[in-house]
Structures are given as C-alpha cells and as structure tokens.
N, C-alpha and C positions, 0 to 999 in steps of 0.2 A: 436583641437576641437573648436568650437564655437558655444561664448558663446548665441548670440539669431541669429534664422535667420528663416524667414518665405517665403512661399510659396502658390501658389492659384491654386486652381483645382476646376476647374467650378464656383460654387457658394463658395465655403469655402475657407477660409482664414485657415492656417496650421502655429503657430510656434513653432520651433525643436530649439534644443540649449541646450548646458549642465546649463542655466541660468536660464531654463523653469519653475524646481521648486522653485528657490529662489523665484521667480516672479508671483507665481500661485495668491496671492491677487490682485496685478495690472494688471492684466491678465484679471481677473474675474470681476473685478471691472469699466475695461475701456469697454471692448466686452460684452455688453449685450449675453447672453444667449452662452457664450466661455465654452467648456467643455473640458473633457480629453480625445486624441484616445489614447486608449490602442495601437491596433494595430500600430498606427503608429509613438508613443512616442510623441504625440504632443499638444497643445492645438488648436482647432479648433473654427472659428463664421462663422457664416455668411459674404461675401462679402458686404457690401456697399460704398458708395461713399465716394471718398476722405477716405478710409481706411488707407490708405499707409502713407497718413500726420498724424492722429491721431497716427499711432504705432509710426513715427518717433519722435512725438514730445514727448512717452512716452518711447520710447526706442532708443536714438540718434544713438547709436553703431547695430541695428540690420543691420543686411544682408539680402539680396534679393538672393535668391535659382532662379541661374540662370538655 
C-alpha cells in the first residue's frame, strides 16, 4: 500500500494513500477549500499553479498516480 499518492482529473487535484487520514489537518490547512470524496477515498482541491511543488514540499514522500 501507499502511504500518499496523488492524481489530476481535469480541474481537481485527488490524494489516495493509506496516510490520507493521519494527514486530514495539513491537508485542509495547506489546500484551500480540500474536502473528502467519499466515492473516491480521497481528498480533493482545486488544481492550481505550481500545485505539485506546494504538496511536495508538504509531503516529500508523495507519489504521482502514473
């Protein structure tokens, strides 16, 4: 399993990972307006710029969902 890893679909930023609940305050705290999909076990925001540097410098160990 692993432990964070995120992915994009269109506009939204998606991340999965058995880490996802440890993490739900710096989640919610770094991603403005980040919420829960049920359906899809994830935490979701909005895409913006330079997203990908902001998670990595919050979460070094995340993976990109090739």
């Amino acid at each position: 399993p692993v432990d964070l890893m995120y992915s994009e679909h269109s506009d939204t930023v998606y991340i999965t990972g058995t880490k996802t609940y440890n993490n739900r305050e710096i989640i919610k705290a770094t991603f403005k307006g980040a919420s829960w999909d049920k359906e899809k076990s994830a935490w979701s925001f909005k895409r913006f710029d330079d997203y990908e540097k902001t998670l990595l410098n919050v979460f070094p160990n995340i993976l990109k969902d090739q």
